[in-house]
Steps between C-alpha positions, in 0.01 A plus 500: 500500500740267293756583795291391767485171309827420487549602846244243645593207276859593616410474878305195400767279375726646790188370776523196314894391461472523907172291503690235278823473741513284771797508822427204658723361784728712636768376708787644683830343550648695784804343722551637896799777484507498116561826339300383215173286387298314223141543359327233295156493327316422167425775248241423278368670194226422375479799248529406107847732502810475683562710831822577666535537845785773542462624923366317825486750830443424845262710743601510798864589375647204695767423154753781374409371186299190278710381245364296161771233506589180273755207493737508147747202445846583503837378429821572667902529327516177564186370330332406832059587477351692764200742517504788629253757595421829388230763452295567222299786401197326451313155429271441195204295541354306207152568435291207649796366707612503845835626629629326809750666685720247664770363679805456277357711193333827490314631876507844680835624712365644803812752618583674790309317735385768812509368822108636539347205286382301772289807638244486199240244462518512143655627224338650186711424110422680222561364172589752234383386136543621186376456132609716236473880654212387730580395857276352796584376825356164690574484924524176724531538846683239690489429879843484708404495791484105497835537325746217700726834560233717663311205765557626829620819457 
């Protein structure tokens, strides 16, 4: 009996870290003939502990691949500051704060771009989160089909 308890308060706080984060505004950032593409959106958290999101996927598979990427500042031999991008594992999210993925700092790498985006409507993302050992995943779906690369194709 004491199992069962623990089960359903465990599926409870997992039902409720997803009711407590928000995806709002997804944007894509995708050039004509570019190998390559942005995401942007706001993350928030509203739970009272931190959450990291560690994977973003893409239904259709239109991407080889959704990267979690950031901006660092850098400096060169000769002293010269410049940032450079890379990927990171994952992105922590504060508990009761917003993460805003951006131009210029942290935002998704959309890679591999296939030539058969423009023949879906919309795409669906699904955020991967984590806290602690517990995991739980949010989707957005996103319409392309008024994407200025797909009109009048």
């Amino acid at each position: 009996m004491a199992m069962r308890w623990i089960f359903f308060l465990f599926a409870v706080s997992v039902l409720f870290a997803v009711e407590k984060t928000e995806i709002k505004g997804l944007e894509l950032k995708i050039l004509n003939g570019a190998k390559n593409g942005a995401g942007y959106v706001s993350i928030y958290n509203g739970n009272s502990y931190a959450v990291s999101l560690y994977k973003v996927e893409v239904e259709p598979g239109v991407f080889d691949r959704v990267e979690l990427h950031d901006h660092v500042p850098r400096k060169d031999e000769n002293g010269v500051e410049y940032m450079e991008m890379i990927e990171i594992p994952e992105m922590e999210i504060a508990p009761g704060s917003t993460l805003f993925l951006q131009r210029g700092g942290k935002h998704l790498m959309l890679m591999g771009i296939n030539s058969t985006l423009c023949s879906f409507k919309e795409l669906k993302f699904e955020f991967s989160f984590r806290h602690g050992g517990d995991t739980f995943q949010r989707s957005v779906e996103v319409n392309v089909s008024d994407d200025k690369r797909c009109v009048g194709l």
